[in-house]
C-alpha positions as a printed Julia matrix, in Angstrom:
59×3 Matrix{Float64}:
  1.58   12.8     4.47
 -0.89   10.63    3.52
 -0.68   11.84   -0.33
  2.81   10.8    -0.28
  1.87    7.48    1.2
 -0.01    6.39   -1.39
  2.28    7.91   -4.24
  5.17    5.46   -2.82
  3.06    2.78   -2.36
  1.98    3.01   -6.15
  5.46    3.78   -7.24
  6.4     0.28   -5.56
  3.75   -1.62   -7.22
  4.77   -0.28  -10.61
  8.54   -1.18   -9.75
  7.26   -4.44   -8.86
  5.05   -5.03  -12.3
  8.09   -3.96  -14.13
 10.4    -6.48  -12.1
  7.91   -9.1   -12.61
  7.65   -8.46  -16.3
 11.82   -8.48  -17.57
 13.09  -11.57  -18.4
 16.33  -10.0   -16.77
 16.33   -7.07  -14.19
 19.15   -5.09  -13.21
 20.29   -4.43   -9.88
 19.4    -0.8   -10.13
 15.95   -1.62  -10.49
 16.02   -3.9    -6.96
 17.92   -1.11   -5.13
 15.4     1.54   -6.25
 12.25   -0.92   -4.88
 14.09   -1.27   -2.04
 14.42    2.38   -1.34
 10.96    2.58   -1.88
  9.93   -0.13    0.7
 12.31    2.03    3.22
 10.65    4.48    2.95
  7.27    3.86    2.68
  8.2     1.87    6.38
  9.79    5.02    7.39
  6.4     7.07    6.67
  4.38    4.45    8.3
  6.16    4.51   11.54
  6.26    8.1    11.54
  2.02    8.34   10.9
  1.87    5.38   13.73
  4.05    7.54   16.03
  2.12   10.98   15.58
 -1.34    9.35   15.39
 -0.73    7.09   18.81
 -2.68    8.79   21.57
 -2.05   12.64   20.69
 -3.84   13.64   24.37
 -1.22   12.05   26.06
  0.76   14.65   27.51
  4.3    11.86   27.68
  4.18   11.25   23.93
């Protein structure tokens, strides 16, 4: 989970270079780091949830 992590959060950083670097970007390009972002939140929140107190037995 962690593996994948870091492969979106790379992947976003290179969409972001590229973005940075056109003179004109496409919408495609914005949608795409935006799917990224969503899901690179989505992971996050899922680590948060199963790393938050595993012992507890109401999680």
């Amino acid at each position: 989970m962690q593996e994948k992590l870091r492969i979106l959060k790379l992947k976003k950083a290179r969409l972001w270079s590229d973005i940075e670097s056109l003179a004109e970007v496409n919408d495609s390009m914005f949608l795409t780091f935006g799917k990224t972002e969503a899901e690179i939140m989505k992971l996050e929140k899922y680590i948060i949830r199963d790393t938050i107190n595993p012992l507890d037995e109401n999680n």
